[in-house]
Every structure is written in C-alpha cells, then in structure tokens.
C-alpha positions as CSV (number, residue, x, y, z in Angstrom):
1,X,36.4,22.8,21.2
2,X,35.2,24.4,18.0
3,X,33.5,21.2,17.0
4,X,31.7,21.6,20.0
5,X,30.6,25.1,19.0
6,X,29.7,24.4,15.3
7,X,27.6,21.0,16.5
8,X,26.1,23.4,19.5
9,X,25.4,26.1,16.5
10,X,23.6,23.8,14.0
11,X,21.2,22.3,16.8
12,X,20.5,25.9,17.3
13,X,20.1,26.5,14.2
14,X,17.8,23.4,13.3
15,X,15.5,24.6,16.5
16,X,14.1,27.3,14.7
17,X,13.4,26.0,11.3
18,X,9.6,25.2,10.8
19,X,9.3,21.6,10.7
20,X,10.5,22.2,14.1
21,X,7.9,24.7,15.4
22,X,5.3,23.9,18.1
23,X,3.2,26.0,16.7
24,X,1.2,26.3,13.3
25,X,-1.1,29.4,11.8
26,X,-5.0,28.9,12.0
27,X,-7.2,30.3,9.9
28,X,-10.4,31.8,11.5
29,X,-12.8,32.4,8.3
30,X,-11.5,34.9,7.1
31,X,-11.9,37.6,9.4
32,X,-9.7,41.0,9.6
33,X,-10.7,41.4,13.1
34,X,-7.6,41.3,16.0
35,X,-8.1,38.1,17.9
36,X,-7.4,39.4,21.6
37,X,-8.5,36.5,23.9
38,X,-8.3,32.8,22.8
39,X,-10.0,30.7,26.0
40,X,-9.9,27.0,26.2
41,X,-13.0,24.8,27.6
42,X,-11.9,21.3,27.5
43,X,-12.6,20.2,24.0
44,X,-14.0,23.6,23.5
45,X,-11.8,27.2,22.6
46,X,-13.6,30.7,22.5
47,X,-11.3,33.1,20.4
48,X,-12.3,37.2,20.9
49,X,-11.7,40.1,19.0
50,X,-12.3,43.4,17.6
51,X,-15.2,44.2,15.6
52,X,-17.1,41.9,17.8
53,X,-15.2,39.1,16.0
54,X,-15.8,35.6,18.6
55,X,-15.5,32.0,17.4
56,X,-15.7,28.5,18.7
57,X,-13.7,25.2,17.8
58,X,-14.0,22.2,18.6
59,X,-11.8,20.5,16.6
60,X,-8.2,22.3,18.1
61,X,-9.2,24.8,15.4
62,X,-9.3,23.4,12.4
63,X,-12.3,24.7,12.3
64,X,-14.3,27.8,13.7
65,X,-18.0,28.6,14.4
66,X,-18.5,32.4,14.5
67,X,-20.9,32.8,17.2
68,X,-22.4,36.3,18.3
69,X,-21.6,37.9,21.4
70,X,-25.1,39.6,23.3
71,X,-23.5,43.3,23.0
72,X,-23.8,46.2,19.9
73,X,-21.6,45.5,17.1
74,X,-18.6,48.4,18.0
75,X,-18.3,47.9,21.3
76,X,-15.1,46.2,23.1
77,X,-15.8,43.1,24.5
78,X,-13.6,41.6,27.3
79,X,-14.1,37.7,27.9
80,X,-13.1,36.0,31.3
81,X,-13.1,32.1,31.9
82,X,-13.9,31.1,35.7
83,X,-13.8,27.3,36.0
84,X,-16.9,26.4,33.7
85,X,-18.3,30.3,33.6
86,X,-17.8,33.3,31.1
87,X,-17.5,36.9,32.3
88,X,-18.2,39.7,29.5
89,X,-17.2,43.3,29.9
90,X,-18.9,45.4,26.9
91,X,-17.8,48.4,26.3
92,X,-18.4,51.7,24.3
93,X,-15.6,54.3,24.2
94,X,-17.7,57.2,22.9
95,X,-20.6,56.8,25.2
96,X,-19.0,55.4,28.1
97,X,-21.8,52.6,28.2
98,X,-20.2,49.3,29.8
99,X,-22.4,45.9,30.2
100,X,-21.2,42.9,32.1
101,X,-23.0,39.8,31.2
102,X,-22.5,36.0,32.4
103,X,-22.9,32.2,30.8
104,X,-22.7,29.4,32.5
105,X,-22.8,27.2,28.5
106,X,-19.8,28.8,27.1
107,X,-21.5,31.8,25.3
108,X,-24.5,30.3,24.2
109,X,-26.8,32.6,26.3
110,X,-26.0,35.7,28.5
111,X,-27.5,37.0,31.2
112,X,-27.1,41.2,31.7
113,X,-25.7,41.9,35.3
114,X,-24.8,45.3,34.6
115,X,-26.0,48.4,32.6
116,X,-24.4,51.6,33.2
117,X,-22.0,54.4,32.3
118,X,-19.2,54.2,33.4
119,X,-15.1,55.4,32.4
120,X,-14.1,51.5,32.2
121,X,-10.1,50.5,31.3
122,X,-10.4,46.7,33.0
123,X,-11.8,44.1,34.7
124,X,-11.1,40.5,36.6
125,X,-12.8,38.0,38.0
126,X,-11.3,36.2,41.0
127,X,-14.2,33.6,41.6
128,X,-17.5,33.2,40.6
129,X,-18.6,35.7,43.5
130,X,-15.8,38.3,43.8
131,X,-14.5,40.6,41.1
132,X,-13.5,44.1,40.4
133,X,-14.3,46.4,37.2
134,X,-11.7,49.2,37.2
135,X,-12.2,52.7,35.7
136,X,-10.5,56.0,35.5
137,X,-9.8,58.3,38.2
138,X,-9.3,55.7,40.6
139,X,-12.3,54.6,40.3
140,X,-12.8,50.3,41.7
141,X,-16.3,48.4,41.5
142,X,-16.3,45.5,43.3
143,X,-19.0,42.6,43.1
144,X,-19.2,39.8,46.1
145,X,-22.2,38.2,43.7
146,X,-21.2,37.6,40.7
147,X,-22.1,41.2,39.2
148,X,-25.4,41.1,40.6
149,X,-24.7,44.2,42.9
150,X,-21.7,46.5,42.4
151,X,-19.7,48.6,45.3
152,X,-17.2,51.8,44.8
C-alpha cells in the first residue's frame, strides 16, 4: 500500500515539472501594459491591454503585430468577439466619456456607434443585434441594433 502512494506521489510530482506544462510564456514586444483580453479568430488572436496595449498574431504567438485601437491613448478599452465581429467599449474614467465602436475585419477599421457620457462599469454583447452597456446607479443600456440606437 505505500508503494502505491509513493508511485501515486512521484506521478504527481512529475505533473507539475515544466517539461510537462501545457502552457509556455509569450513574449509580446516588450510591452509593460496588463494584457486583459486575449481573443482568438481562427488563425488569428487579438490580445488587449492597458495603456491601449492590442496586438495580433498569427503565428500562435510567436509573433505579435501591435495594431492601434480607434480610441485616445488613456482610455480603457473593452474588446468583445461575436462570431466574425469585434465589439469595443472605450472608456475614460475622469471624464466619464464611453465610445462603442464595431469591425467586422478583426480591428482593422472601426466604425463609432456611440459617443456619450456616461458612468460605464461593463458591457456584453449577446448577438450581433442585442447587447447591454451597464453603468452605475442601476443604470442598463440596451441595443436591439448593434449599437446603432441605445435604450435605458
């Protein structure tokens, strides 16, 4: 029975060291930025971050394209994939300004949906027609068009 255990213990053991891992560190030119969002598109993955940080590979990230995203360089972008369609959520903390753009070609071009203040903690798409921007105070946008129009 303890032979059991010890052989149970070393194939543990061996699962964890790193010629094991499934899993291995990427670099992403040398950016300090927080990656928050990484978003795969068939051969293609979008990676997010602070500082307006956003990157393409298409090479399962061995190597990255930065790429720039349509809104001011300290705002908080948000990115949401729908089937072959990006969502953007832009954000400025200070002056309450939010823009939500679209692309249908994986962030080469945006188009500006919406421009407006607005106290913005989160968004989701649940189509390419229905989503919801969610503020403070209880406060729900909802789109039926793809953020042509927006409802409280």
């Amino acid at each position: 029975m303890i032979m059991k255990k010890i052989i149970f213990l070393c194939f543990l053991f061996s699962s964890f060291i790193k010629s094991n891992a499934q899993f291995e560190v990427l670099p992403t030119n040398s950016t300090n930025a927080y990656i928050l969002e990484i978003i795969p598109f068939g051969n293609c993955t979008i990676v997010n971050g602070w500082f307006s940080f956003s990157a393409k590979t298409y090479d399962g990230g061995n190597s990255f394209i930065a790429f720039s995203l349509p809104s001011p360089s300290n705002y908080d972008n948000r990115l949401i994939r729908v089937d072959s369609n990006l969502f953007l959520t832009s954000y400025d903390f200070v002056s309450k300004h939010l823009q939500f753009y679209f692309s249908n070609d994986t962030g080469s071009t945006w188009e500006l949906r919406l421009d407006t203040t607005f106290v913005f903690d989160g968004f989701a798409m649940f189509d390419n027609l229905e989503g919801i921007l969610i503020g403070a105070l209880h406060k729900i946008l909802r789109t039926h068009d793809g953020g042509y129009s927006w409802q409280y």
